[in-house]
C-alpha positions in Angstrom: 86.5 122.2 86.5 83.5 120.2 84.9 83.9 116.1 84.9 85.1 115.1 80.9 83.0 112.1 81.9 79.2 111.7 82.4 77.4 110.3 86.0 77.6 106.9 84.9 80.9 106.8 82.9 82.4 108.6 85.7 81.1 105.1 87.8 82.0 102.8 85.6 85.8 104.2 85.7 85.7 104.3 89.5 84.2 100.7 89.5 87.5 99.6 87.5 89.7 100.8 89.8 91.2 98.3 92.1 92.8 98.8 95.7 96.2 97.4 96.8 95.5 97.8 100.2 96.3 100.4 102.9 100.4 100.6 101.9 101.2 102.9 104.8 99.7 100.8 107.4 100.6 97.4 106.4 104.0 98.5 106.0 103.8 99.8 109.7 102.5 96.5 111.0 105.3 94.7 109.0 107.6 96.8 111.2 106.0 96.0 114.1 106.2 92.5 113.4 110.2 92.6 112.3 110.7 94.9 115.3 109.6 92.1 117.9 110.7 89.2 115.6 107.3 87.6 115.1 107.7 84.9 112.4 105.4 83.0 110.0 103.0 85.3 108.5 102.4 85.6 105.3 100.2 88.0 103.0 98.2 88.0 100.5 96.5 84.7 101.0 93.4 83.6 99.3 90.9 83.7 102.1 87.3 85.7 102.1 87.8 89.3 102.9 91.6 89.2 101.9 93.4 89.3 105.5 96.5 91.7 105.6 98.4 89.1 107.0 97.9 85.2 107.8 99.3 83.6 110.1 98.4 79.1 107.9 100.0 77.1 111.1 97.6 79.5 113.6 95.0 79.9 111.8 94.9 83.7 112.6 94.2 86.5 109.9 95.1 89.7 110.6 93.3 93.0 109.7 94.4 96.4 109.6 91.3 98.5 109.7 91.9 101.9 108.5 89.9 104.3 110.9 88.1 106.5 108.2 87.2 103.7 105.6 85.9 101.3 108.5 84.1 103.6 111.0 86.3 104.1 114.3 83.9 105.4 116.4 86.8 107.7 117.9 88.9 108.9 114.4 86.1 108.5 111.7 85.6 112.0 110.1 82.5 112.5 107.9 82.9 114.4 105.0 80.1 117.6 104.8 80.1 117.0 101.2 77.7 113.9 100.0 77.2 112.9 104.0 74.8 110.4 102.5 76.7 108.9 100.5 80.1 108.3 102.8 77.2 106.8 105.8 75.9 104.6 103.9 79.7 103.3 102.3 81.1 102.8 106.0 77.8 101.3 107.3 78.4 98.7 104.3 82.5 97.9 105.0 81.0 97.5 108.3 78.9 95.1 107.8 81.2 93.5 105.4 83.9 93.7 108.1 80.9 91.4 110.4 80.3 88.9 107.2 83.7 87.8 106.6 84.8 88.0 110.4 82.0 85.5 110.7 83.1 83.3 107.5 86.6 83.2 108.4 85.6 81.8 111.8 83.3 79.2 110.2 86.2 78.3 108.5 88.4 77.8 111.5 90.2 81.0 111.4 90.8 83.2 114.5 90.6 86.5 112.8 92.2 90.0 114.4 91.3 93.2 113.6 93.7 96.0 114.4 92.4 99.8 114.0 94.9 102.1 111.9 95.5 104.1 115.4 96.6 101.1 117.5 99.8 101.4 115.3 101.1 103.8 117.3 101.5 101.6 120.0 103.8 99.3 118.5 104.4 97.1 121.7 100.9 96.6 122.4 100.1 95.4 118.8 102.9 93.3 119.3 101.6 91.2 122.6 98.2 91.1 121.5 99.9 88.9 118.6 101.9 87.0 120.2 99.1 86.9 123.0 96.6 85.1 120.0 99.7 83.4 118.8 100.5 82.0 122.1 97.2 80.7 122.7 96.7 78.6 119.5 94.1 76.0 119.2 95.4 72.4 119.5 
């Protein structure tokens, strides 16, 4: 079925839409975090690059990296359609992922990225919180 929508209309509707984050994945890490009764994160904190979680008397932000839309060099899938295209749009998160890893650490912040497929090892996601947690800077 043909697009109703031109090249560039077709953009500019895709441009307006705005993500909510990876549900599935945050939810998981919520579990995680219930599950082993860590305490004081909060979400949806105004900091550059929008951490899933923060953890204000730490100073840690928290990341869940999906695999596909942030280039895990072991789960990231390529599309064959427009290979181009999907390169170039990981190699850029990437790189985003580096700028505001960097700014949040100019800033004071320990920042944690966890990949989508460390979820499944709920007890290890677990220490390496409290591990970060543990280890706060005075």
């Amino acid at each position: 079925m043909a697009d109703v929508f031109s090249k560039r209309q077709r953009s500019r509707v895709m441009a307006a839409v705005r993500s909510t984050g990876n549900r599935a994945t945050e939810l998981r890490l919520i579990s995680i975090l219930r599950a082993h009764r860590i305490a004081g994160w909060r979400r949806r904190r105004p900091l550059p690059g929008k951490p899933d979680f923060v953890f204000p008397r730490d100073r840690l932000a928290v990341f869940v990296d999906g695999c596909f839309w942030h280039g895990c060099r072991w789960h990231c899938r390529m599309p064959a359609s427009h290979r181009a295209y999907w390169e170039a749009k990981i190699a850029r998160n990437k790189t985003r992922d580096r700028a505001t890893t960097t700014r949040l650490r100019g800033r004071g912040w320990r920042v944690l990225r966890i990949w989508e497929h460390s979820l499944v090892s709920p007890d290890a996601v677990a220490a390496r919180i409290r591990e970060l947690l543990r280890d706060r800077p005075s």
